[in-house]
Residue, then its C-alpha position, 0 to 999 in steps of 0.5 A: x500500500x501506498x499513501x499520499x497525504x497532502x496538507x492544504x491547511x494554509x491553502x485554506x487559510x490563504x483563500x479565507x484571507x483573500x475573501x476576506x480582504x475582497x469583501x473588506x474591500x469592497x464595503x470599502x469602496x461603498x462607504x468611501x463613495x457614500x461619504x464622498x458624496x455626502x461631503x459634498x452636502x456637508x459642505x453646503x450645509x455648513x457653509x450656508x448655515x455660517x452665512x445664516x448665523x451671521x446675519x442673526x442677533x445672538x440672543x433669538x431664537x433663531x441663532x440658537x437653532x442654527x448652531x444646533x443644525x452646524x453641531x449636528x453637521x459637524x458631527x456627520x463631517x465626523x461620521x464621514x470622516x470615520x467612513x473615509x477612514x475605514x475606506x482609506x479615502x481620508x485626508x491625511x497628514x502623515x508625519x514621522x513620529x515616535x509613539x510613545x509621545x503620543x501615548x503621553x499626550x492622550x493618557x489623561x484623555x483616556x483615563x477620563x474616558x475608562x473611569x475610576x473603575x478601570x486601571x489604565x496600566x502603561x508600558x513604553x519600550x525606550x528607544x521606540x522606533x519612528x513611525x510615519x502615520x497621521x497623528x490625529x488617525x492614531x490617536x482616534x485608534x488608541x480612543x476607539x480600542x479603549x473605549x470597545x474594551x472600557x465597555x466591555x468592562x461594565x464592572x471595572x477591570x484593567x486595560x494595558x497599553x503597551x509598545x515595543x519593537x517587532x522585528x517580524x521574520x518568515x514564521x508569521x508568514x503561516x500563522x492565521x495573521x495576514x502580515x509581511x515580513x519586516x520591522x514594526x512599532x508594536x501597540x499592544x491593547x490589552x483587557x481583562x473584560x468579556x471577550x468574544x466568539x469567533x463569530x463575532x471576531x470574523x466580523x469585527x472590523x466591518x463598518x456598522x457591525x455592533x454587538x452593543x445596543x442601538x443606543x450605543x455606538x455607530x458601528x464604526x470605531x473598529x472599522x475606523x481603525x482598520x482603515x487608519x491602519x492599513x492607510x499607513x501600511x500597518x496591520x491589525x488584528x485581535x485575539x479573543x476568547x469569551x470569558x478570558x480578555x480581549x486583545x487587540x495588536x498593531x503594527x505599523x512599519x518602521x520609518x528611517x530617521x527621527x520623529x519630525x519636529x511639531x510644526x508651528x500653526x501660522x495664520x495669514x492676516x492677508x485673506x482678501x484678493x482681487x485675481x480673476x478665478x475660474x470655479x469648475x465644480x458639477x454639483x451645483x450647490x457647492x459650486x454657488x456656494x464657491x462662487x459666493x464665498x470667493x465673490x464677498x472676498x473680492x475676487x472676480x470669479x467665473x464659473x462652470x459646471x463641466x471641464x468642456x464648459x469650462x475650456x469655453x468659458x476660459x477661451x471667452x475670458x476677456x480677462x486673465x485667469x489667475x486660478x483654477x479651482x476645480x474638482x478632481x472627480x467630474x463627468x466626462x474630462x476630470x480636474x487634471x486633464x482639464x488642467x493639460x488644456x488650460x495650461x496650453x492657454x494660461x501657462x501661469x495660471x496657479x492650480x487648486x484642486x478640491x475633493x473629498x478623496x486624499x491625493x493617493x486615491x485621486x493619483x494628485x501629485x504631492x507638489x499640487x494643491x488640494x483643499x478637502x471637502x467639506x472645508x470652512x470658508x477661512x480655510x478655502x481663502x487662506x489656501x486660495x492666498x497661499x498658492x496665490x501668493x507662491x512665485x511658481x505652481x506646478x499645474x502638470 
């Protein structure tokens, strides 16, 4: 007799994590869309809402209705948020960073969150390695994951923070983690609370997926930490069982060098012009709203709704344009190649491009300006000023 055995243990493991990551993907792909467009709604309602509240006294009734209606759209800007996120379509602004620093500055954030029933125990490997992450993204994982094991300690407990370093080799490549060989800064989230099924972990990471009542929590927070992780190239995943803790670990690749220094925040005082504009925006309502908010700042604005209505309305300009503010996704000819066309006529003209999407989805080089959606009206005319003000933009 002759037998052959043959194991197709990680076979099986590799298909399951392929499926996985397709269907991950996929919701992805339909909640950065959803978002997306719903930036473009938030814009104008905030917008608007800014113009109304000026115009009323402080003490009516009125003006108090209207900051409930910005509260409320500046908590759906952060929902948007979350879902840009979980669909790695946020903006972003990674910097070179040392988490350790982080995890001092959200200590007393996260012990107000966990309350005096629950131990927050910290342990900080010296000589961290450097990270490049957006800071702001790795705050929200720290808050998000304290917050899933704070409530899954309804009676006190205790929850670890911890980092070091990982230096990953070959042995994980067979393990059930989908992860690559490297080196990494290792956040390990740890607590003693009530743990969780197999069912329930296969799941976890899916936008709107709770295991909490419908009066706690969107669904999101897990899912958010998912798409700020992958978005700076890292990996996440739990280990759980019911009755025993919950576990969460990160790993985020290791970045060459040192953490950079904290910018300092400058204000420009100069937010006024009088350059010619040309606006080219296909939703209509945040296109009028452009139009108005660089119009009561002096600007001489033009404005179209497609590209090739825009290659018309430039060709008609008895006026120079001095800048282009267009959005990237429109119907027919997008944001760059309307760019390639106007640049032949206006080889000076400056260039900001306005989305919802970060440069990496949109494939907008890193030298091109970008204001994101939905924005404020100081932060559309500080940029409008700055590229203005620039001696030389790159438009190609």
């Amino acid at each position: 007799l002759v037998g052959v055995m043959l194991d197709r243990s990680h076979g099986k493991r590799m298909e399951e994590q392929f499926r996985q990551a397709q269907k991950m993907e996929a919701v992805g792909r339909l909640a950065g869309g959803i978002a997306h467009d719903f930036n473009n709604l938030l814009t104008v309602i905030s917008n608007f809402g800014e113009f109304v509240l000026e115009r009323l006294e402080p003490d009516s009734d009125v003006y108090k209705d209207m900051q409930e209606v910005l509260k409320a759209a500046r908590r759906a800007e952060t929902l948007t948020g979350q879902l840009l996120a979980y669909s790695r379509r946020r903006p972003v602004d990674a910097t070179a960073l040392n988490v350790n620093d982080l995890v001092g500055d959200v200590d007393k954030m996260l012990r107000r969150l966990l309350g005096e029933s629950i131990e927050l125990k910290t342990e900080l490997a010296p000589d961290l390695w450097t990270v490049r992450i957006d800071s702001g993204g790795l705050e929200q994982v720290m808050v998000n994951l304290a917050v899933n094991a704070r409530d899954a300690m309804p009676d006190g407990g205790r929850l670890c923070l911890e980092t070091s370093n990982a230096d990953i080799g070959e042995e994980y490549l067979n393990s059930k983690v989908d992860i690559l060989a490297g080196q990494y800064v290792n956040i390990t989230v740890s607590d003693n609370g009530t743990g969780m099924d197999e069912e329930t972990q296969a799941r976890l990471f899916e936008p709107f997926f709770t295991t909490k009542g419908p009066d706690k929590g969107t669904g999101l927070g897990l899912a958010t930490c998912y798409g700020i992780v992958k978005q700076a190239r890292g990996f996440i995943w739990v280990y759980s069982e019911p009755g025993h803790g919950t576990t969460f670990r990160v790993l985020l690749p290791r970045e060459p060098g040192h953490a950079d220094d904290r910018p300092e925040i400058t204000h420009s005082e100069k937010m006024r012009g009088n350059e010619t504009v040309l606006v080219v925006e296909d939703e209509e309502p945040v296109r009028k709203l452009v139009v108005r908010l660089l119009s009561m700042l002096g600007y001489t604005v033009l404005e179209a709704r497609t590209g090739a209505e825009a290659l018309e309305v430039a060709q008609s300009s008895r006026t120079p344009i001095h800048l282009l503010l267009t959005d990237v996704v429109m119907p027919g000819m997008n944001g760059p190649q309307l760019v390639n066309r106007l640049c032949v006529v206006y080889p000076h003209m400056k260039v900001l491009f306005m989305s919802g999407y970060t440069r990496g989805a949109l494939g907008v080089e890193e030298q091109i300006a970008l204001v994101q959606k939905p924005f404020a009206p100081k932060v559309l005319a500080r940029k409008l000023r700055e590229v203005l003000d620039e001696p030389d933009c790159v438009v190609s």
